[in-house]
KOLTI-178846 format. One record per residue (C-alpha): x, y, z; residue number from 1. Coordinates in Angstrom, 3 decimals, decimal comma, padded with zeros to 6 digits. Last residue first. Example, Ala and Ser with C-alpha at 12.3 -4.5 7.8 and 13.67 -1.06 7.14 Angstrom:
[pt [013,670 -001,060 007,140] 2];
[pt [012,300 -004,500 007,800] 1];
END
This chain:
[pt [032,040 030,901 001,295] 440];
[pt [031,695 029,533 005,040] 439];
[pt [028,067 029,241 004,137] 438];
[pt [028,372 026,828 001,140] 437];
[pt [030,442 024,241 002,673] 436];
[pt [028,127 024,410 005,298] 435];
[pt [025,336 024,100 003,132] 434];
[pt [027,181 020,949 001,396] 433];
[pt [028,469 019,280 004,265] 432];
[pt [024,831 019,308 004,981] 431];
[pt [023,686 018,031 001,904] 430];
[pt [026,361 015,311 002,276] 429];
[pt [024,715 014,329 005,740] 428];
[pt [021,337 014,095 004,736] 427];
[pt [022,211 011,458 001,674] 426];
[pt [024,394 009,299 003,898] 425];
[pt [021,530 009,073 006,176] 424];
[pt [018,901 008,530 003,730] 423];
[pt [020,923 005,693 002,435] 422];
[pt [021,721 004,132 005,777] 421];
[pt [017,550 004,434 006,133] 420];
[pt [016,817 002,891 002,844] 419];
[pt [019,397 000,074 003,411] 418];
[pt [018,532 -000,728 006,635] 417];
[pt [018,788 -004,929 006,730] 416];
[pt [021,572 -004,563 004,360] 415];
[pt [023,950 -003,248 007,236] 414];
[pt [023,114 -006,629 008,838] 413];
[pt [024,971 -008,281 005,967] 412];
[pt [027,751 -006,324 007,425] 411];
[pt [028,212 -008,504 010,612] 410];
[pt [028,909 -011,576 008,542] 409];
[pt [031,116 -010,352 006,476] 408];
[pt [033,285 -009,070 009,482] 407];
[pt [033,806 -012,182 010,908] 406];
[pt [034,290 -012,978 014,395] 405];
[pt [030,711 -011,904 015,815] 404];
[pt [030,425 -011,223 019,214] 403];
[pt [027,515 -008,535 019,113] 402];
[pt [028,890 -006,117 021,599] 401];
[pt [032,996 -006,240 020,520] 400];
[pt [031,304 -006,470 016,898] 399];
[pt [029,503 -003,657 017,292] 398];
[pt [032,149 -001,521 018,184] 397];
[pt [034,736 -002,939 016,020] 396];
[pt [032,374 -002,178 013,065] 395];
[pt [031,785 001,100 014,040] 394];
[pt [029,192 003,094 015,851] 393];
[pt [027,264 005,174 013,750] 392];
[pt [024,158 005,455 015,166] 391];
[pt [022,476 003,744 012,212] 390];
[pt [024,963 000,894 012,140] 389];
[pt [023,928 000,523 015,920] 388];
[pt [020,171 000,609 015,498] 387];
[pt [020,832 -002,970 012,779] 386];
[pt [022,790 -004,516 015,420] 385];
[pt [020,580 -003,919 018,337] 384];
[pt [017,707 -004,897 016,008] 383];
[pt [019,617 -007,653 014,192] 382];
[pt [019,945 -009,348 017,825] 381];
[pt [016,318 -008,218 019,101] 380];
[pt [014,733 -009,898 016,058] 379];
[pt [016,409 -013,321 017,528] 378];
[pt [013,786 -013,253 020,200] 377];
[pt [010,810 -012,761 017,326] 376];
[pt [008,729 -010,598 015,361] 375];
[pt [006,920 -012,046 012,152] 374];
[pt [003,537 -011,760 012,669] 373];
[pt [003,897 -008,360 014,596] 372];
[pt [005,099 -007,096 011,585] 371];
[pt [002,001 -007,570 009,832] 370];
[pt [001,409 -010,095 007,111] 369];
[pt [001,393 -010,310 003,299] 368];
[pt [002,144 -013,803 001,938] 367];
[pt [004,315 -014,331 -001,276] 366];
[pt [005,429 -017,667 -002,225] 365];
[pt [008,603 -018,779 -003,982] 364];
[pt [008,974 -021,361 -006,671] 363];
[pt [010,762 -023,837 -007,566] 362];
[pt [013,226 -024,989 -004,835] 361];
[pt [011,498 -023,003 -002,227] 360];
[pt [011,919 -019,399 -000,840] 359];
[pt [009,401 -017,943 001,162] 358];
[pt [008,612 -013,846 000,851] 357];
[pt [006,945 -012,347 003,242] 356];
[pt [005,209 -008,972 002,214] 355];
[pt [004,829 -006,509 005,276] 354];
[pt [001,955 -004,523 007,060] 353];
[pt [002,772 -002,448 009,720] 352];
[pt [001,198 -003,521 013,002] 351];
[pt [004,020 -003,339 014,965] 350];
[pt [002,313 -002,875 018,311] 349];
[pt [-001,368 -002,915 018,673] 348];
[pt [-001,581 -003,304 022,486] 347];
[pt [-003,328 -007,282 022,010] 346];
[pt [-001,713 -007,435 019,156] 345];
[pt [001,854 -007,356 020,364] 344];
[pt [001,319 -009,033 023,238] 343];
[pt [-000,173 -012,263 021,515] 342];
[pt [003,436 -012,058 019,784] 341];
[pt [005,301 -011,819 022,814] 340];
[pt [003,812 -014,939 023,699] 339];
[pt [003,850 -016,889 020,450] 338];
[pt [007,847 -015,984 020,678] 337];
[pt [008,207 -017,059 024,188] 336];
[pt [006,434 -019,837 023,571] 335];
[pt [008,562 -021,380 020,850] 334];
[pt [012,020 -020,469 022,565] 333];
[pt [010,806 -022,750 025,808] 332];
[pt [009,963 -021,188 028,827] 331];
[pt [011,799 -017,930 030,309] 330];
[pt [013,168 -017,322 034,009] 329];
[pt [014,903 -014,258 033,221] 328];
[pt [017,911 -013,665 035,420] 327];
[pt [020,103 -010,942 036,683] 326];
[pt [017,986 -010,604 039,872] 325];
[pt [015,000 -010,011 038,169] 324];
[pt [014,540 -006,140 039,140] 323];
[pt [017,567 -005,475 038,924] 322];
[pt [017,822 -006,153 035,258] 321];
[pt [014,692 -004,269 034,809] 320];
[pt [015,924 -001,395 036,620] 319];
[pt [019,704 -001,790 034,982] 318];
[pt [017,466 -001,630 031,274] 317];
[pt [015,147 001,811 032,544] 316];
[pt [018,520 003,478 033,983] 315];
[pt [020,199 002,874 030,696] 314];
[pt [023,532 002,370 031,283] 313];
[pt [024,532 -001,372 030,086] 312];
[pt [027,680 -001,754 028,210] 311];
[pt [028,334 -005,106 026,181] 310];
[pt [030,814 -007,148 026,315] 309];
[pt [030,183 -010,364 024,099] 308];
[pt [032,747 -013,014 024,031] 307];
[pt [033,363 -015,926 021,148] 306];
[pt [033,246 -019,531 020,831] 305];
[pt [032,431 -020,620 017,113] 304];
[pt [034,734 -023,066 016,653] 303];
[pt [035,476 -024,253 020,067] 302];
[pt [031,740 -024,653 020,397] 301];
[pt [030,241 -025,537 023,938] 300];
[pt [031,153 -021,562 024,497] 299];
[pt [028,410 -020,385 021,454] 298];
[pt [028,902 -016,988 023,506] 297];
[pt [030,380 -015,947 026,158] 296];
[pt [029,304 -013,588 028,070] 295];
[pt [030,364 -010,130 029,381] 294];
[pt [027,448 -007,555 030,297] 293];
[pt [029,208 -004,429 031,638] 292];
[pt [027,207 -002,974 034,548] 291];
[pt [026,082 000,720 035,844] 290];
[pt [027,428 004,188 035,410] 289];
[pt [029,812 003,263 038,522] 288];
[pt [030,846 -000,118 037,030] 287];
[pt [029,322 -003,220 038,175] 286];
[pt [030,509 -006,360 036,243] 285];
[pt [027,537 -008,468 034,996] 284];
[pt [027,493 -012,394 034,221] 283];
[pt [027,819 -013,680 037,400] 282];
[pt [024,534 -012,298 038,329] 281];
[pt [022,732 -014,885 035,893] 280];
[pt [021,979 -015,276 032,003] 279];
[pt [020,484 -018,412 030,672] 278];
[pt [017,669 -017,312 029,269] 277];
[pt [018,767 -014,539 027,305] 276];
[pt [022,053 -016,697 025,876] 275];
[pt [019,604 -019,802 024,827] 274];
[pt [017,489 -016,930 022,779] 273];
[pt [019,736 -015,160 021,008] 272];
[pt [021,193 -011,705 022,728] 271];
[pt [021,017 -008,403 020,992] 270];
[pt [021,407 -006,486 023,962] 269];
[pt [019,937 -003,397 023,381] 268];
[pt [016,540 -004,725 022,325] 267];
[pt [017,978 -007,864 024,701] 266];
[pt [016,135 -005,190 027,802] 265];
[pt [013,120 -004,410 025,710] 264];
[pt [012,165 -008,548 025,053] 263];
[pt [013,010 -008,589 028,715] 262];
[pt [010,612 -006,691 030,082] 261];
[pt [008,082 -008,133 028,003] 260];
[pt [008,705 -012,108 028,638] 259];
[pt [008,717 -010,858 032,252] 258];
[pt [005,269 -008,761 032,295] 257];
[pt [003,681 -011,732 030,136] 256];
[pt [004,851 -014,211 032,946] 255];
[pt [003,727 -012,303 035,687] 254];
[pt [000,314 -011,083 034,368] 253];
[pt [-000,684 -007,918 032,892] 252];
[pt [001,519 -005,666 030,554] 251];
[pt [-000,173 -001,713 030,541] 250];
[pt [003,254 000,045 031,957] 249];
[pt [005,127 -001,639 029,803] 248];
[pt [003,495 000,637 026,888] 247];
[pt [005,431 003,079 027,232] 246];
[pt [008,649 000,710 026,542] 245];
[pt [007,758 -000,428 023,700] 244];
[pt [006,403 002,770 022,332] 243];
[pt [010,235 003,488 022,929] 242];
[pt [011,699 000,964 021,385] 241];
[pt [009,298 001,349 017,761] 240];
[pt [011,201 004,387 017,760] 239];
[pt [014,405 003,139 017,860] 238];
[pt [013,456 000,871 015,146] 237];
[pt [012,913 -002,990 015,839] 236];
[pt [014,127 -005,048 012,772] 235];
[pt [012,863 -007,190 010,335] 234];
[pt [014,685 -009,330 007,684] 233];
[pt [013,136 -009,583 004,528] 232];
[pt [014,472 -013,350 004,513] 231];
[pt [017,887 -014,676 003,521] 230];
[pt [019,034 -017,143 001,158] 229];
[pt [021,330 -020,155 002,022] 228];
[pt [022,996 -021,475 -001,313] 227];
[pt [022,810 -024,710 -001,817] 226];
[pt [025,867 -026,732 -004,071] 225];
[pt [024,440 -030,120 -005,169] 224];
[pt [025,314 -032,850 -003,339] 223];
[pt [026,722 -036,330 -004,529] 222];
[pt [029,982 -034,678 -005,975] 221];
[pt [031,751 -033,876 -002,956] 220];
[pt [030,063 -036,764 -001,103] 219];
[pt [031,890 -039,395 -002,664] 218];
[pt [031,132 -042,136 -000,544] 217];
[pt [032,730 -044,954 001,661] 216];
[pt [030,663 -047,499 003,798] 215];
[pt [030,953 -049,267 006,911] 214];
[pt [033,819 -048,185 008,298] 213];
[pt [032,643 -046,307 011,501] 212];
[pt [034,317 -043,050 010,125] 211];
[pt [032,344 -043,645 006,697] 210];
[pt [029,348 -044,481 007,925] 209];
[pt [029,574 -041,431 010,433] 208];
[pt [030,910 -038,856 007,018] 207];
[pt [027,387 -040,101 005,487] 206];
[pt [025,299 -038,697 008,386] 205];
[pt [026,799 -035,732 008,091] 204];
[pt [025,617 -035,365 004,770] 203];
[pt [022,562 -036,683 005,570] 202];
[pt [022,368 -033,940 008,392] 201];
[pt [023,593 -031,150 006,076] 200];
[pt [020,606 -032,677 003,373] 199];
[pt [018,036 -031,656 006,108] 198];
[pt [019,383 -028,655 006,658] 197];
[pt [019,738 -027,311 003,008] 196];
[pt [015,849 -028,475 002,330] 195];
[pt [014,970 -025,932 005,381] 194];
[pt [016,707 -023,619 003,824] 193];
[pt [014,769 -023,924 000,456] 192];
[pt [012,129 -023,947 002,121] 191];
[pt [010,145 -027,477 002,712] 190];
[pt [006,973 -028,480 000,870] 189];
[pt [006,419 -031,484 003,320] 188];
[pt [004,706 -031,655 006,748] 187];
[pt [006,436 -034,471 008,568] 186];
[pt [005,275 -037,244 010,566] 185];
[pt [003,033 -038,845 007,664] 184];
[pt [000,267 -041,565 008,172] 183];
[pt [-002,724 -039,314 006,458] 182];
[pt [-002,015 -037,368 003,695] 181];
[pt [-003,614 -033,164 003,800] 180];
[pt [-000,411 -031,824 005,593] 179];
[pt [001,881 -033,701 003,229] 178];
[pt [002,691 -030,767 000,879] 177];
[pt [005,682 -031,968 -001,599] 176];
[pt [008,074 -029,939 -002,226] 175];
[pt [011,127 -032,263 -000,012] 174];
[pt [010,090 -035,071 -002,363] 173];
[pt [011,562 -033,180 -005,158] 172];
[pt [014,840 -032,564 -002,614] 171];
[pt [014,677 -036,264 -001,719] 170];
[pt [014,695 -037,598 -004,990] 169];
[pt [017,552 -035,558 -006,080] 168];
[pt [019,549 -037,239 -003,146] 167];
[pt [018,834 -040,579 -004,182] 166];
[pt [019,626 -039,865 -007,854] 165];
[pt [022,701 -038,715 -007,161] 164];
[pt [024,045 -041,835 -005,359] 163];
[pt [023,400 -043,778 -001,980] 162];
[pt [020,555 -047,064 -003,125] 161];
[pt [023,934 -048,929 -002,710] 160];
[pt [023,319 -048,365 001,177] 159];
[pt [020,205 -049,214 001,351] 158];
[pt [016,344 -047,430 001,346] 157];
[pt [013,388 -049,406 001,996] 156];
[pt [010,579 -048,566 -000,395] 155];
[pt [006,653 -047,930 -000,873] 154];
[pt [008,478 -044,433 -002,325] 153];
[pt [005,620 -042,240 -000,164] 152];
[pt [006,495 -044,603 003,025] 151];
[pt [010,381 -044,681 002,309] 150];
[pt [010,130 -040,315 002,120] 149];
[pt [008,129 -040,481 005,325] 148];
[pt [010,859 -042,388 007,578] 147];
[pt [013,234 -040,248 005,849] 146];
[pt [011,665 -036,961 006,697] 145];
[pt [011,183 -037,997 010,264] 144];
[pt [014,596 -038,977 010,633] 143];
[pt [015,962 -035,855 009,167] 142];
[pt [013,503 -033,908 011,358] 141];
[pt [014,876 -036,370 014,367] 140];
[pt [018,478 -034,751 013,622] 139];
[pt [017,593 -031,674 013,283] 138];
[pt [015,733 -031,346 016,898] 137];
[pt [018,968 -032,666 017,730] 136];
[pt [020,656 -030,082 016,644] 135];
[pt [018,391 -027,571 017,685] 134];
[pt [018,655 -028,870 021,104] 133];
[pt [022,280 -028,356 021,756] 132];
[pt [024,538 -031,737 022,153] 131];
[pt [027,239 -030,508 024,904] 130];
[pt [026,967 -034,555 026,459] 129];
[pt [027,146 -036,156 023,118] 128];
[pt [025,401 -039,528 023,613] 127];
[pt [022,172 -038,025 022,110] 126];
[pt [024,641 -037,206 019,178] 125];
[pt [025,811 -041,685 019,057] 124];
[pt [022,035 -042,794 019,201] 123];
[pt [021,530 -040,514 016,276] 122];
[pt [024,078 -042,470 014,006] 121];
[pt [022,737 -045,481 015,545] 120];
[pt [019,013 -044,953 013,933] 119];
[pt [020,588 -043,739 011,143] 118];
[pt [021,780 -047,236 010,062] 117];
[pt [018,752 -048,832 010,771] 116];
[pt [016,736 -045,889 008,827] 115];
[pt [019,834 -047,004 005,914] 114];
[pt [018,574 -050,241 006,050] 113];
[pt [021,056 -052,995 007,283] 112];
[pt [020,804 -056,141 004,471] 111];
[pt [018,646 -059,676 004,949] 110];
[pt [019,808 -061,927 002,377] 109];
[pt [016,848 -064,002 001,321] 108];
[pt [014,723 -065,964 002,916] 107];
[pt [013,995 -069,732 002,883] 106];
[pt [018,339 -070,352 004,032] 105];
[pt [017,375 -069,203 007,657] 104];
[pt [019,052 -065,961 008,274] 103];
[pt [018,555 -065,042 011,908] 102];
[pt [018,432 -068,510 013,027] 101];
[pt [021,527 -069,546 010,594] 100];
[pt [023,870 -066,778 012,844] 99];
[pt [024,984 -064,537 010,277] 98];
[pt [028,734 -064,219 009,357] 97];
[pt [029,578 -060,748 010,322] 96];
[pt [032,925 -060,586 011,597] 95];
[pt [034,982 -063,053 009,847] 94];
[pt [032,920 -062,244 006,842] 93];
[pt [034,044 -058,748 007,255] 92];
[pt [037,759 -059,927 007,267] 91];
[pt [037,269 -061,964 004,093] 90];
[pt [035,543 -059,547 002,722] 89];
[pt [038,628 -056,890 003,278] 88];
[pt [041,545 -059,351 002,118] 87];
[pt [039,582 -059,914 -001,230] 86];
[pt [038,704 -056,183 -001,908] 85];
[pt [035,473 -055,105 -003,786] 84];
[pt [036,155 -051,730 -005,790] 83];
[pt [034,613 -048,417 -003,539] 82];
[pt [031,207 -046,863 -003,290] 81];
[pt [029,492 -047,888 -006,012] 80];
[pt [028,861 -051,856 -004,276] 79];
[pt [030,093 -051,863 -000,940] 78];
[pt [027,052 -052,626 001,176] 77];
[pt [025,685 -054,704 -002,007] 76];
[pt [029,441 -056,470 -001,521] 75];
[pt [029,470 -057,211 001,710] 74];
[pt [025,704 -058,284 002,025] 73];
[pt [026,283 -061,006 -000,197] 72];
[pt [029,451 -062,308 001,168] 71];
[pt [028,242 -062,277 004,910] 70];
[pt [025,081 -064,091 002,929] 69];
[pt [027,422 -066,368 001,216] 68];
[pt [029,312 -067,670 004,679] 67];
[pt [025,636 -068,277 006,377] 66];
[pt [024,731 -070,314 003,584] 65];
[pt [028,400 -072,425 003,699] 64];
[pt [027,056 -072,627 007,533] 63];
[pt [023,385 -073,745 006,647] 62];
[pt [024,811 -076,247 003,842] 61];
[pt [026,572 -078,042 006,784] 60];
[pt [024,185 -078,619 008,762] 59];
[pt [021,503 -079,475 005,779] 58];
[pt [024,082 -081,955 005,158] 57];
[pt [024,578 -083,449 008,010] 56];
[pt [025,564 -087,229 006,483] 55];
[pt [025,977 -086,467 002,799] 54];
[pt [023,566 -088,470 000,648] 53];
[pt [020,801 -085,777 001,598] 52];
[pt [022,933 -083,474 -000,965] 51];
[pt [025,936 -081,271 -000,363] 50];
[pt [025,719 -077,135 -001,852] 49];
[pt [027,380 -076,928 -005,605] 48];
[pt [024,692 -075,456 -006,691] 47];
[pt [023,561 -078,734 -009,138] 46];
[pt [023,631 -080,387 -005,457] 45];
[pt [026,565 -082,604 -004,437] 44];
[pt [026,963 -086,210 -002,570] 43];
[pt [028,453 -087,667 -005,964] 42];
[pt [031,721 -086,369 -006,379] 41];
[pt [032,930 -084,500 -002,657] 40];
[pt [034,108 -081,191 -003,208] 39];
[pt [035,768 -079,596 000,142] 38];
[pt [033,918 -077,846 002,537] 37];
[pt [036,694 -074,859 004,036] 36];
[pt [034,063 -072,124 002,961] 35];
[pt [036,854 -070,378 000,735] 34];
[pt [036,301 -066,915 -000,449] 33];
[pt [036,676 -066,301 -004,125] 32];
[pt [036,424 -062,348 -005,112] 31];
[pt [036,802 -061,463 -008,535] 30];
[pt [038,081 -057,730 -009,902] 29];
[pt [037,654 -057,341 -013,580] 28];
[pt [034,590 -055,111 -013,246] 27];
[pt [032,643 -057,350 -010,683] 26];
[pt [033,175 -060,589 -010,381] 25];
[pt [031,378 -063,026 -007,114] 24];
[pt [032,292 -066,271 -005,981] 23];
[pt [032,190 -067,851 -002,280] 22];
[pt [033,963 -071,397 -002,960] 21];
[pt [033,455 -074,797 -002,522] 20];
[pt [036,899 -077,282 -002,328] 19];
[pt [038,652 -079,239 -004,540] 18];
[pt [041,710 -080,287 -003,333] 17];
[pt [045,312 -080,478 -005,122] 16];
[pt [046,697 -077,289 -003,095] 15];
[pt [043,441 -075,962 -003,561] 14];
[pt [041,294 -076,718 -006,663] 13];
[pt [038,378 -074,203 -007,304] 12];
[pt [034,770 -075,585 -006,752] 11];
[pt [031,793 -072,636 -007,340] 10];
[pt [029,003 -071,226 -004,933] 9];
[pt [027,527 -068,265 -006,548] 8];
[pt [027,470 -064,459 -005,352] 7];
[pt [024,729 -062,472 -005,240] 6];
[pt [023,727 -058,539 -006,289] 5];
[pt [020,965 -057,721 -004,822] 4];
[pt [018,601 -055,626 -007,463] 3];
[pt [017,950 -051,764 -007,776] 2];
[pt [015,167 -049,883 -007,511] 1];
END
């Protein structure tokens, strides 16, 4: 861990006066900061503070004190991130000069923690009024994983504590499995895209301090480059639809029959979660053959804001539509999922076995589960993707229903069907090939 760096308390000559000065040097470049005391022979302390022959001395000596600590902190806040600058402490210690109560001279100088720090930075997303809830539920993990990190460490983190080190320390901290240690919020041994999202937040978290002035980094070269990696991603076959669908007849209870119904309906639809949940009449355009589904997606994102139109003709999806009045009342994401998963086994769907494979900064862990594990909301967007690519529509097609901007994007769902795209291609050349054969 690194050590404050201090200042000293030194007597330059002023215009033919003596008076104390704020010191500090630090690769060629000295600050001296004048406290306004001047020198006075006799009445002076071996650190140049006044002695009990100086009438309110221990007055005085609080404010030069108070003048050093602004000093003090300025330059640990500073320190590795930029050179010290003259006019700038002087204007911070205009600003922050510490009230003697808060900094009695007993104790020493009393520094923001980076927790203290973050604690503001997510003060200012709450304040965000289009702030989604995985972002903030990101932004408390990060908190969380910091506030655990400082209690395995034994260590308050600062400012100047910033550099590679730091963040190499949290991605080996990041493996560690904190499920059997008592006093931690967090779990530990984080995926590898799990690890990525934490350090995006610090990251981000870095650009506030810098915005709000308070400290400058390099970030370019304090994070290493992490590449997302993708999952055995499973999809719902055409097949597995319909067995779906005959078993909806079986579903009991109100909430199970809705979280079924439409799990089949966004089969076709591809919708995430938030969009599912939050549909409603003014969403769907009748047309004689039934509705077009526009909505727009990811629309509290300028970035990312794009339109879905998708066509909806299946008798069995415009029943079910119908049938809710345009809306699906659904709970949270989490219980959806764990809902349609009890479903699944409790009518033996998707019970084909599959190795998981989780990705971590060392090594990666095989489990074998059954699909029905794994299934969620979000399977119904690469599903209605994925079942598209096999039917042959093209990439304008699905990307008019899906909503995606960028083409790359879309085609890593192609990857998701590889054997069956393969089969396909390899079916339809043999039969270009017999009826090459037959016209001869």
């Amino acid at each position: 861990m690194k050590s404050y760096k201090t200042s000293q308390l030194k007597i330059f000559n002023n215009n033919g006066k003596e008076y104390i000065y704020v010191y500090y040097k630090e690769n060629n470049v000295a600050l001296r900061i004048n406290t306004r005391y001047e020198y006075v022979k006799n009445k002076m302390t071996t650190d140049n503070l006044y002695n009990s022959k100086m009438k309110n001395h221990e007055k005085i000596n609080t404010e030069i004190r108070e003048i050093q600590y602004a000093v003090d902190t300025y330059i640990n806040l500073i320190g590795g991130h930029k050179p010290i600058n003259q006019k700038e402490c002087m204007e911070y210690v205009k600003e922050h000069k510490y009230d003697a109560i808060k900094a009695p001279a007993s104790k020493a100088i009393i520094l923001t923690s980076l927790s203290d720090y973050y604690e503001k930075f997510l003060d200012s997303k709450k304040s965000l009024p289009f702030l989604k809830p995985i972002s903030l539920k990101n932004y408390v993990s990060f908190k969380n994983f910091l506030k655990d990190l400082q209690k395995y460490k034994k260590q308050r983190f600062y400012l100047f504590h910033v550099n590679k080190d730091l963040i190499n320390l949290m991605i080996t901290f990041s493996q560690i499995d904190l499920r059997d240690l008592d006093g931690y919020v967090s779990k530990g041994h984080l995926q590898i895209n799990t690890v990525k999202k934490r350090l995006d937040v610090f990251k981000e978290f870095l650009i506030w301090l810098e915005a709000e002035n308070i400290a400058k980094f390099n970030i370019r070269s304090l994070f290493p480059k992490i590449e997302k990696t993708y999952k055995e991603i499973v999809y719902i076959t055409n097949k597995e639809i319909e067995n779906l669908i005959e078993t909806r007849s079986k579903i009991e209870g109100e909430y199970n029959k809705l979280v079924f119904d439409s799990f089949i309906f966004n089969c076709e639809c591809g919708l995430r979660f938030q969009d599912l949940s939050h549909l409603n009449k003014s969403d769907f355009t009748k047309i004689p053959d039934g509705y077009i589904l526009k909505i727009e997606l990811h629309k509290h994102t300028e970035r990312f804001a794009t339109e879905s139109l998708i066509p909806i003709v299946n008798p069995l999806l415009i029943q079910i539509i119908e049938q809710y009045n345009f809306h699906f009342d659904l709970k949270a994401n989490s219980l959806y999922n764990r809902t349609l998963r009890n479903l699944f086994k409790q009518h033996d769907l998707f019970t084909e076995p599959l190795t998981v494979k989780k990705r971590y900064v060392i090594d990666d862990l095989k489990e074998e589960k059954l699909k029905n594990d794994v299934i969620t909301c979000h399977s119904c967007r690469r599903s209605m993707i994925t079942n598209a690519f096999l039917d042959g529509y093209t990439d304008a097609q699905i990307m008019q229903m899906s909503g995606h901007k960028n083409l790359r994007t879309l085609q890593k769902y192609s990857n998701f069907a590889n054997d069956e795209l393969l089969n396909k291609n390899l079916n339809q050349k043999l039969q270009k090939m017999k009826t090459t054969e037959a016209k001869k």
